[in-house]
N, C-alpha and C positions, 0 to 999 in steps of 0.2 A: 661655028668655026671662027668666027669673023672675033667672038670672045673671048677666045683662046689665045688667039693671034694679038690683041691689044695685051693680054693678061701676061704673055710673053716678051711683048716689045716694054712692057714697064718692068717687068724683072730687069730685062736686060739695061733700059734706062738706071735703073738703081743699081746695079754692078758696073754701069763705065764711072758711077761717080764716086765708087771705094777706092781710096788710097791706103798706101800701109799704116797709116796713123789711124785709119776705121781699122783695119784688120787686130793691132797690136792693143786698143782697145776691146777691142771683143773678147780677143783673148786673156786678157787682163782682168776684165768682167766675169768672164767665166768661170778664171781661176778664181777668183776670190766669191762668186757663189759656192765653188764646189769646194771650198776650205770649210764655209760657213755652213754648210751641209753636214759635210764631216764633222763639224764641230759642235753642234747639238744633237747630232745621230745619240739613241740610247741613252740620254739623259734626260732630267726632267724641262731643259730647254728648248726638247723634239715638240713639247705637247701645247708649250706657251706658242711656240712659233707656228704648232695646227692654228692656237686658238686667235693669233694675230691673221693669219691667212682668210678664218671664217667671217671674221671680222672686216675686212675687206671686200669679199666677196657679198656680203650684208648691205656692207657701204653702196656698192654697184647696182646689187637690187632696188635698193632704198632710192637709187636717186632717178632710176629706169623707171618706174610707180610713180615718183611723186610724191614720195612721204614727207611734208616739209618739216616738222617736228622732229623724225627721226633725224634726216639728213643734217639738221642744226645741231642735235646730239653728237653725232660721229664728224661732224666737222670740226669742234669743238674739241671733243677726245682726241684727233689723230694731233692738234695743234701742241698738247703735251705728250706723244706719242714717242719722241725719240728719246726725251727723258725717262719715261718707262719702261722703255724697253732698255737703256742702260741698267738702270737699276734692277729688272727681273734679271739681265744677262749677265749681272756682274762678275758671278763666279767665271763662265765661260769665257768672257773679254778679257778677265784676267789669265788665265790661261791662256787663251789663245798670244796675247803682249810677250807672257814670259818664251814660249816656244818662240816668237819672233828674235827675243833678246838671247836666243842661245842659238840661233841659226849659224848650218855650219860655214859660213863665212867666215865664223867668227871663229870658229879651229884653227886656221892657218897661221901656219909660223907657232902655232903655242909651245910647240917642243922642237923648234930650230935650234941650231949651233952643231957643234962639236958632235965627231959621232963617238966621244967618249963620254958627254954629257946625255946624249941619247943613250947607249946603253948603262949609264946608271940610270936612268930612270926607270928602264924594262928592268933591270935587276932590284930595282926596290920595289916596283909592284909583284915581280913576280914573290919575292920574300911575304910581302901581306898578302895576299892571295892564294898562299900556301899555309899559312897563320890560319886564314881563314877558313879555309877549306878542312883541314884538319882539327882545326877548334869546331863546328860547327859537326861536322862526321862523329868527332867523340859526344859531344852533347845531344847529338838527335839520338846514338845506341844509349845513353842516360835516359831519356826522355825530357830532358834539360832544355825551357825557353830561351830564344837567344832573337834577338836583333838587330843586326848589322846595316848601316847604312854606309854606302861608300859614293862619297862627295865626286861631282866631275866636273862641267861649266859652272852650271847653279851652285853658287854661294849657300851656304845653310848656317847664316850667321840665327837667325832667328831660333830656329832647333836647337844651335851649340850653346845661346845663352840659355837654354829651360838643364841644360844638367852639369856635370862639374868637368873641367877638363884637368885631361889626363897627360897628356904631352908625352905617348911610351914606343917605341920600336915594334911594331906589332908581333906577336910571337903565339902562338896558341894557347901555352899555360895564360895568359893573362886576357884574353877573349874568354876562356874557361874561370879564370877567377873572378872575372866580372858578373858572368850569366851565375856563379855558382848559387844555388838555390840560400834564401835570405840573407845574400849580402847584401848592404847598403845599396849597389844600383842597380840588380839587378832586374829589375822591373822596368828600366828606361830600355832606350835602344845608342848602342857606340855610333858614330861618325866618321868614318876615317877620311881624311885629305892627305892627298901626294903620298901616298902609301905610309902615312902613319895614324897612329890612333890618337884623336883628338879629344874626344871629351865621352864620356858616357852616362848615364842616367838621364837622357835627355827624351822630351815628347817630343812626339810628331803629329801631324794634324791628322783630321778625320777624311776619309773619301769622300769626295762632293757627291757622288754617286751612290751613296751607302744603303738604300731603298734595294739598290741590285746588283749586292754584295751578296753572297750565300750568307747565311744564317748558320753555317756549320764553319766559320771562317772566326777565330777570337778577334782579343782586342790588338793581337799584334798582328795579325795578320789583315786587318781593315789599316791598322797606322802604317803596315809597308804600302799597301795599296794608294793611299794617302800622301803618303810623300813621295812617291812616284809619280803622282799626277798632278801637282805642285811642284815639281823638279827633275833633272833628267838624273836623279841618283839612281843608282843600282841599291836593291834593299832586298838581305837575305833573311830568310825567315827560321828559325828552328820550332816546330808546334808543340810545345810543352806536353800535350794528349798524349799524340801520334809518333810525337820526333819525325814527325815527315819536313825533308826542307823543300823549302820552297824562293822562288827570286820574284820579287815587282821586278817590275820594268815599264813605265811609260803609261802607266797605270794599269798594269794588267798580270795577274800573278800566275806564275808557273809552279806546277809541283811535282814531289816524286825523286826531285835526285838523289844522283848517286856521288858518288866523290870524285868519279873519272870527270862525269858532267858536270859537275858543280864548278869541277877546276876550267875546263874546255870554255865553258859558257861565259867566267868570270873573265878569263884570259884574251874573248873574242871582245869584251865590252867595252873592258878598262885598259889595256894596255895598247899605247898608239902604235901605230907603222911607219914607219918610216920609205920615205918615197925619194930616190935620189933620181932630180932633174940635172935636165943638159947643163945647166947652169952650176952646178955642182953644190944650189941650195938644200937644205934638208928641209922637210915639213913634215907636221903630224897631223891626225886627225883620230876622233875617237871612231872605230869601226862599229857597229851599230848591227847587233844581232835582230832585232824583232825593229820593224820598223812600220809601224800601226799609227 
């Protein structure tokens, strides 16, 4: 009893001495464990971070025993340890940076002013997004390959230098005469920024994850995948096979639409809201369907 009673007055000891600067710590630690969880969950980063784990827990046996030999190996190891671990984590630290540098913080005000300057810009997305929607619906009853990236924080200068720019009004005849089977670019994928069509024939990178990508998924449908998870664009997909379309988003593809939903899904992604405060400022922000 008498153990109980110490084991309790030292809790209690160590809770009169947390102030909120331990509290807002903790939680600070926590969050950024549980980002860093999330952020190797299901990629080949879950199985290095098992293997760093074991390794640790090896180190502890190792020095519990007495193994003096071992313990000089793994002290020695862990001393280049953080260099290593950048280097096997780089793809994920690089993603994890970029999601930082498009936090939505950084939305605000992007489409302030005028609320005539705000409804041109719903009026020119909704125009490409009907472009799109309707070019992509006639192309998949073709069985016509098509894809579509459409630009939103993340910059995609790297993509727009690999093909040629186009500088066009979007319009569906010209998403259809782009995809049209052996023209010049129809092998790349378009870009559009601020609802126009910027450049086409261009590549897109591979999915970091491609190991546990289906196998019944082609090469465009791994490149939306791909640049979805390298950037926060929307990437629609037409399957040259099946004509089934399909949208990345955040790395992660949906299939099966239909034209009602392709429009719905498009309209809730890309085109901001407008929110009028007491102050009578406007601000936008992009609304964010799947949030994974």
């Amino acid at each position: 009893m008498n153990l109980i009673l110490d084991a309790l007055d030292s809790i209690l000891s160590v809770i009169k001495l947390i102030d909120i600067r331990d509290i807002l710590d903790i939680v600070f630690l926590s969050y950024l464990l549980y980002k860093g969880m999330k952020l190797v969950r299901e990629t080949r980063a879950e199985q290095l971070v098992k293997g760093i784990a074991l390794m640790f827990v090896s180190y502890f046996i190792v020095r519990q025993v007495g193994l003096r030999t071992m313990r000089f190996l793994f002290e020695n190891f862990f001393q280049w340890g953080i260099l290593a671990i950048i280097v096997m984590f780089q793809p994920e630290l690089r993603r994890a940076l970029e999601k930082m540098g498009r936090a939505k913080v950084s939305n605000l005000n992007v489409f302030s002013g005028s609320p005539d300057s705000y409804t041109n810009i719903v009026n020119k997305w909704n125009i490409c997004i009907d472009a799109i929607v309707g070019a992509t619906t006639h192309l998949s009853e073709g069985k016509v390959g098509a894809l579509i990236v459409v630009e939103r924080l993340t910059k995609l200068g790297e993509q727009i230098d690999t093909g040629t720019m186009v500088n066009a009004s979007p319009s569906a005849a010209i998403f259809e005469n782009i995809f049209f089977p052996n023209s010049p670019l129809h092998d790349g994928a378009v870009i559009v920024r601020d609802g126009e069509i910027l450049a086409a024939g261009c590549y897109l990178p591979k999915p970091q994850k491609e190991e546990l990508v289906s196998k019944e998924f082609g090469s465009r449908h791994r490149a939306a995948i791909g640049m979805s998870e390298q950037s926060d664009a929307i990437v629609v997909v037409v399957s040259e096979e099946t004509g089934v379309i399909s949208v990345a988003d955040n790395g992660h593809l949906t299939r099966g639409f239909e034209e009602s939903g392709l429009k719905v899904l498009l309209k809730s992604l890309i085109i901001p809201e407008r929110s009028d405060q007491e102050n009578g400022k406007k601000k936008g922000f992009f609304k964010r369907l799947f949030n994974r």
